[in-house]
N, C-alpha and C positions, 0 to 999 in steps of 0.2 A: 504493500500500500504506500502511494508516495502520499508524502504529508504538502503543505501549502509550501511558499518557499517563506523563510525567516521574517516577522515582521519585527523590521528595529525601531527599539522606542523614538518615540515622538513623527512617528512618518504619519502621516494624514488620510494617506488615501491606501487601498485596495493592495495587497501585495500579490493576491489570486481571488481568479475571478471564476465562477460558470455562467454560461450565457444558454438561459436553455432556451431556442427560439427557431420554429422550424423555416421563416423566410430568411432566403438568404442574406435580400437586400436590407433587411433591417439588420441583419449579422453584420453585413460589409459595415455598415452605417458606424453600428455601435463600436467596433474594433478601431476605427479610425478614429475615432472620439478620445477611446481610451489611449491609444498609442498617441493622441497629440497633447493629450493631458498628462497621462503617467508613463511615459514610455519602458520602465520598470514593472510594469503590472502582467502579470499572466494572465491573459484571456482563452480560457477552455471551453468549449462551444458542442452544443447537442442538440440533438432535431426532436426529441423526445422522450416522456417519460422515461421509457424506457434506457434508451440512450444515458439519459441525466445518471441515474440510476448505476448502472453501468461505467463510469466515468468517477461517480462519487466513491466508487471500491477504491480507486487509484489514488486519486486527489482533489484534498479537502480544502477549497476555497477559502477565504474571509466572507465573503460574498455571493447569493446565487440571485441572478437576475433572472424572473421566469414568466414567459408569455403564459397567459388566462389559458389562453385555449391551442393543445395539440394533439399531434394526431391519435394518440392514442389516450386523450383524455384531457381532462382538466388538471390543471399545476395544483387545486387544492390536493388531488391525492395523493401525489408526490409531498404536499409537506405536512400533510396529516402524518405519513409512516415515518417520517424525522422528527417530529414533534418531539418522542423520547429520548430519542437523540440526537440532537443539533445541537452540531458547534460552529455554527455559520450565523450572520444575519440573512434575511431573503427580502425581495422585492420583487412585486406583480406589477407583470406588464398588462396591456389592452388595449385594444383596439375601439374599445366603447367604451364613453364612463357612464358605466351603471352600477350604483349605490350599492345596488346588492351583491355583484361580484368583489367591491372594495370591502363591503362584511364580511364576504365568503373568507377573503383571501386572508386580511387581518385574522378571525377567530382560527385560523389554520396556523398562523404563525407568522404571517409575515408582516417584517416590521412598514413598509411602505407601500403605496399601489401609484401606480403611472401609467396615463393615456398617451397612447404613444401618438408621437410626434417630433418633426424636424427639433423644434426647440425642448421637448424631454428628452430626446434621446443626445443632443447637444452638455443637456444639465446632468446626464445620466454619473459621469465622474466625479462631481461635486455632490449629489444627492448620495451617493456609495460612501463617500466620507461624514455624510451627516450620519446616517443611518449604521454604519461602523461605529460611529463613536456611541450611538444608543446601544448599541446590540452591548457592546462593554459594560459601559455601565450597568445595562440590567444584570449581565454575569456576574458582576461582581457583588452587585446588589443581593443577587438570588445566591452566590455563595456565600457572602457574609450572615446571610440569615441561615442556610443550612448548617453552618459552622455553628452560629448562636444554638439554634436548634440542638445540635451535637454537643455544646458545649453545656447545655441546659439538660439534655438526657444523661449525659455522665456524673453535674453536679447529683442532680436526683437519685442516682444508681448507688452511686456513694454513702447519700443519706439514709437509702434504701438498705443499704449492706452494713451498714452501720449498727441500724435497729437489729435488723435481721441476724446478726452475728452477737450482740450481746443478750438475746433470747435464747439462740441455738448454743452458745459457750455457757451459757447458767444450766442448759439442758446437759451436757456433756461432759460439765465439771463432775454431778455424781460419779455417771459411769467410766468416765476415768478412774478419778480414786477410789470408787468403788469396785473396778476389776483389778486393781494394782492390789489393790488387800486380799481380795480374794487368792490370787496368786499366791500371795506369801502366807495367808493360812493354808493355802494346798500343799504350802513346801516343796513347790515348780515340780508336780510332776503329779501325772496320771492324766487321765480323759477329759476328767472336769476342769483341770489344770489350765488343760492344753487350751477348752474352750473359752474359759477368761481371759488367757492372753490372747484368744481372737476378737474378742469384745474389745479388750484394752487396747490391740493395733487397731479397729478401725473405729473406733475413737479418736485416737491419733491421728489418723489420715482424715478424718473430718475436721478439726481441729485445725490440720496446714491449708483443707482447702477454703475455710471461712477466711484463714489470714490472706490467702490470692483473693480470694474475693477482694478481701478490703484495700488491700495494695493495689488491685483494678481499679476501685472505686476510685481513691484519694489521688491516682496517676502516683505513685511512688514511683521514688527512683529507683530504677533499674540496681537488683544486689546479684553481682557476675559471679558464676561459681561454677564448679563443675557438677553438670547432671547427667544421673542415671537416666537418658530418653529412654529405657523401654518401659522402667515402671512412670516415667510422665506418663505415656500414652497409654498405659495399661488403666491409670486412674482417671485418664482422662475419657474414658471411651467409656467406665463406670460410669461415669457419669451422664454422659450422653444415652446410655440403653436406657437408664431411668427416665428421661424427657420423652423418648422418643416414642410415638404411639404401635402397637402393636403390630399394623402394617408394613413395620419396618423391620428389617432382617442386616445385622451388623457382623461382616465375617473377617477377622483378623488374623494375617501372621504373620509374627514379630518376630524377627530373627536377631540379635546381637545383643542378647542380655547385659554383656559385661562392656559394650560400650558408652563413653560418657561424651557429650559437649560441652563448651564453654558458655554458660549463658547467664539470663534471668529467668528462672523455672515460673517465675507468674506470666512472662513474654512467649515462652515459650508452650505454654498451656494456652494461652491464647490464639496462638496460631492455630494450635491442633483445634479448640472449639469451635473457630469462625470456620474453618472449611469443612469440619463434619457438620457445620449450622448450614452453610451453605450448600454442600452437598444434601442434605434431605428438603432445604426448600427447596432447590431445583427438583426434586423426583414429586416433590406435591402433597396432600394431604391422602392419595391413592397410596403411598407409600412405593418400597421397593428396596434395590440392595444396594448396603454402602458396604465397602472391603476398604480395610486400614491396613497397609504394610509396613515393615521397616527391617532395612539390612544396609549391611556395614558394607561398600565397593569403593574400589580405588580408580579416580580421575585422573587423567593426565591434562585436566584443562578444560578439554570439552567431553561431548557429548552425541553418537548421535541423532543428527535431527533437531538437535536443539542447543540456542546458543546459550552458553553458558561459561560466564568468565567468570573462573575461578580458579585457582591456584591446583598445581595436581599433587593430590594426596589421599588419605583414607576420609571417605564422606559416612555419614547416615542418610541413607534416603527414604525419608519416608511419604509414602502414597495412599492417596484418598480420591476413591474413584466410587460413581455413584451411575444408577445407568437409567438418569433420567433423561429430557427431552436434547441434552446436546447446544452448542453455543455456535451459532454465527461465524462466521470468517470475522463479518464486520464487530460482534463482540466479543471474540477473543483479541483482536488487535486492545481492544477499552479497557478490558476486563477487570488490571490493574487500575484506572485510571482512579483518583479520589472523585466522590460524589460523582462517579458514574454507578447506577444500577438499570437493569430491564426492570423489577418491580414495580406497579403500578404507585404511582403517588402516595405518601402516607405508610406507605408498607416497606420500604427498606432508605437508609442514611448514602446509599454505597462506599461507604468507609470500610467495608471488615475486609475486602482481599487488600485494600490499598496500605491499609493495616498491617495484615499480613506480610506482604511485599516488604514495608520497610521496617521491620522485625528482622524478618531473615539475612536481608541486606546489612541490619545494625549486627547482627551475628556471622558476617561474612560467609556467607551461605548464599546458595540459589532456589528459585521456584519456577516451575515452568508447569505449563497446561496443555494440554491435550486435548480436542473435541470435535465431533461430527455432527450436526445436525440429528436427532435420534438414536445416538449410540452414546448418550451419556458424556461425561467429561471425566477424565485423571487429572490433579494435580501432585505434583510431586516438589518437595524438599530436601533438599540437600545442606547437610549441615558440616563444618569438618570435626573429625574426630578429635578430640582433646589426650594425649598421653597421661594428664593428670588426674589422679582422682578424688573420691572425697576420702576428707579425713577421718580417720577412723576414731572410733567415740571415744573418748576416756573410758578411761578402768572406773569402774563404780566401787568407791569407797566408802566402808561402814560410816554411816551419819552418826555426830554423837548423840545421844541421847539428851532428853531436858527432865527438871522439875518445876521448870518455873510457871507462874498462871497467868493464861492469856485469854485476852477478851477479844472474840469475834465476833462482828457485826454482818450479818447479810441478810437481805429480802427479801430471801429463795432461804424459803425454809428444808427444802433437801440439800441445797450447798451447805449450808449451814452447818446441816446436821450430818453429814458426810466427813466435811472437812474438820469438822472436831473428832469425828472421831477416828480419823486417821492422824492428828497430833494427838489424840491421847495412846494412839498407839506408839509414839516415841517418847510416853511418861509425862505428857504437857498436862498441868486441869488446866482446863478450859470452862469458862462464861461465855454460851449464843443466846447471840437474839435477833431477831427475825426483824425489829426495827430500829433505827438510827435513835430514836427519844428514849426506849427504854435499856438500848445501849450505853447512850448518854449519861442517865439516869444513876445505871450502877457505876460507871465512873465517878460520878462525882461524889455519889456515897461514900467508896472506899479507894481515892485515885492513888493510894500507894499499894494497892491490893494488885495490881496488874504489872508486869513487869514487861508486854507487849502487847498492843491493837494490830489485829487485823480488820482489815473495814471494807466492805464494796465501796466503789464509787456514785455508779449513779441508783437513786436507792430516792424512796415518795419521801416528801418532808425535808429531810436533810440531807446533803450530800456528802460525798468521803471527805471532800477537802474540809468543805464548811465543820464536819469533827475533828478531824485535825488539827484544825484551826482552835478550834475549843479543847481539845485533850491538850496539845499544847503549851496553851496558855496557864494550865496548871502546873503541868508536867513537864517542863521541855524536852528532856532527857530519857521519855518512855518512846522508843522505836513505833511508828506507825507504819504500817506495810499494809498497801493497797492493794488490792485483785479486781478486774474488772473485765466483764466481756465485751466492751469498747465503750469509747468515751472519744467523742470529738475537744472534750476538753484536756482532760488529761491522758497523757503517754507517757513513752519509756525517755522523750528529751527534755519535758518540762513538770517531770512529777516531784521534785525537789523544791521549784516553783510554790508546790501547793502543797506544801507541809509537809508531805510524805519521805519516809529514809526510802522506801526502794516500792516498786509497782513489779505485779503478774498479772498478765496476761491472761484472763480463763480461757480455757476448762486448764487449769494450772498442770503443771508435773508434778506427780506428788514426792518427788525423791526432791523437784528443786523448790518445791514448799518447804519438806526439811530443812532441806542443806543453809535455805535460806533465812526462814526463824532463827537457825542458832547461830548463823553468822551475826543478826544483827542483834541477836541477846549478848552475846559473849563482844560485840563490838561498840556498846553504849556506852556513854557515859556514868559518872557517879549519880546515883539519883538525885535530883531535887526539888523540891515540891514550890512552886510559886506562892509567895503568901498572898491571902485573899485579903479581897478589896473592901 
């Protein structure tokens, strides 16, 4: 497909032109016009829809100039079928000016109409640079608002993920430390054993995927590390059977367990969701088959059939191929493009492959696509292989044990009552309570009776800071340690900020709840009690 040739800023007029118009003498006419005005201007000329049609596969104008009436029809329905994709301005010609063909042709898309004539077809070069400099405008106009729009759906998504994850991490905190204790009354071994530590890993794995969630949401920066891709895609594709309606049929095979990339595993889950998303809305609500691949092959650069500049080494290539209705010549050339989609209005951003695209590119990787009209689409990723791996976990060291009594506060009466009684399985008494005021309460009754607060953050009444603030001011020196299943206020860079010695994250670990209380019991200061006012 040839593109238009280069428009450099600030040129005024027309850098390509179509001229779809089946007399010739009004072709001669217009050409000389142009050539005397722009003699830089490419004028590309057709006798008919069809023609036009055929010509627009090659090359994409700034401009299409189109008689009303040809032989195979009216210029509306040649810019009806561009409607969804136009990257041009248009202008109708005529030979009659009748009001209702200038309606026709406008609601169709075109920005101007003209009766032809010696002095129209005279102004024809000067009227291309008015009507260019509208057509921009509106682009930018109609992009900045899709943008707004975009930028409006992710703020929401956020806040969305936000809620949604300090529900789901209050729900999750039990069944964590409630299969981690299970475990060690089973004394790690037998059936029953076995089945709590599977309760407790996909606890875990629920646990990492609220935090991508929320790192989606907020646009975090990018944390580069080496990842295991086959269990990304493995969890990722969990994920996806669960959405996907029963009409759909998901067949994987993953080959190279023990390879890793260099990346960001929420960027990289990304990728993989938008094109299994995109692959089942092409196949439709009739449903059909998506096949996920992945294997480890060595590039010398290219590839072939398809360009692909990349350096030659060991890649991951993984492919997602769905065998719905098939792409275009003309929208596989777009496919990438940002806010390009086919979907009808209201129904898709055209962001997620463009997304895609530049993910893989920031990962120095390729993507290329494959398509027939009716035989469905493959896209394919190529990642390079990383020699590095992940680090392997520390050695888990016996936690010491406590006697000291700590007051915990949360609003979730099963966290609550969970997590005390997995510190009183490391010897702690513990005081819960299920509200901020009657928390409160026994503090100030007996505020040298405690020798650490634990407290949720967002909680009805009173917030974590707002007691802190109040423990505090009695106590300076009693350690406050907040838990929270997210909080747009406070986090792990500003929870010192708001009185807090250290913040977790719920559904917490419960080795680094340990580990953690006795760090800041044994790392307090002398006690001192504030004298009252």
């Amino acid at each position: 497909m040839l593109s238009r040739p280069a428009h450099t800023p600030g040129l005024t007029h027309p850098s390509g032109v179509i001229l779809v118009e089946d007399n010739p003498s009004d072709v001669a006419i217009i050409r000389r016009y142009f050539e005397d005005a722009h003699p830089d201007t490419v004028v590309e000329t057709a006798g008919s829809i069809a023609e036009a049609r055929a010509l627009l596969v090659r090359f994409v104008p700034e401009i299409m100039i189109c008689d009303y009436r040809l032989p195979d029809g009216e210029c509306t329905e040649l810019l009806a079928s561009l409607q969804t994709d136009q990257k041009f301005a248009t202008i109708v010609m005529t030979a009659h000016g009748d009001e209702r063909i200038a309606v026709e042709a406008i609601k169709s898309g075109a920005l101007d109409y003209v009766v032809k004539s010696a002095e129209s077809f005279a102004a024809l070069p000067r009227i291309c640079e008015r009507v260019i400099r509208e057509w921009h405008h509106i682009q930018e106009s109609r992009g900045l608002g899709v943008q707004l729009q975009e930028s409006q759906r992710r703020n929401t998504m956020g806040q969305l993920a936000g809620a949604i994850a300090h529900d789901f991490n209050n729900i999750l905190t039990p069944i964590l430390l409630s299969s981690h204790m299970l475990v060690s009354d089973l004394e790690d071994s037998g059936e029953a054993c076995e089945r709590a530590r599977r309760i407790q890993e996909a606890a875990q794995r629920a646990k990492e995927l609220v935090e991508r969630l929320l790192a989606f949401g907020r646009h975090a920066i990018p944390e580069v590390k080496s990842v295991r891709l086959h269990d990304l895609v493995v969890e990722t594709l969990k994920l996806v059977r669960v959405t996907l309606p029963a009409t759909f049929e998901i067949h994987e095979k993953l080959d190279a367990p023990e390879a890793f990339v260099f990346g960001d595993e929420t960027q990289l889950h990304q990728v993989l969701m938008n094109l299994c998303t995109n692959a089942y809305q092409a196949m439709g609500e009739s449903g059909g088959r998506l096949e996920v691949g992945m294997q480890e092959m060595v590039l010398d650069g290219g590839l072939d059939g398809a360009r692909l500049e990349l350096a030659g080494g060991s890649y991951l290539r993984i492919r997602v191929s769905d065998d719905g209705p098939g792409m275009s010549p003309e929208t596989l050339e777009r496919i990438f493009e940002a806010f390009y989609t086919t979907k009808p209005l209201g129904q898709g951003t055209g962001l997620g492959l463009s997304v895609v695209k530049a993910i893989i590119t920031e990962h120095s990787g390729a993507i290329t696509v494959r398509s027939t009209p009716g035989e469905g689409a493959t896209f394919e990723v190529y990642l390079p292989v990383t020699l590095e791996r992940e680090a392997a976990p520390p050695a888990e060291n016996a936690i010491e044990r406590g006697v000291e009594c700590l007051l915990l506060i949360d609003d979730e009466p099963d966290v609550g009552s969970v997590t005390s009684e997995l510190l009183q399985s490391y010897g702690y008494e513990v005081a819960v309570f299920d509200s901020a005021g009657d928390g409160l309460d026994a503090w100030l009754r007996s505020p040298d009776a405690f020798d650490l607060v634990i407290t949720d953050q967002v909680m009805p009444g009173t917030s974590g800071d707002e007691l802190a603030a109040l423990i505090k001011s009695v106590r300076p020196d009693v350690p406050v340690l907040v838990t929270t299943g997210y909080s747009d206020k406070v986090n792990q860079d500003n929870f010192q900020d708001h009185g807090f010695d250290f913040i977790l994250m719920k559904p917490v670990n419960p080795r680094e709840l340990a580990s953690t209380v006795r760090h800041l019991l044994d790392s307090r200061p002398a006690p001192t009690i504030a004298p009252r006012a």
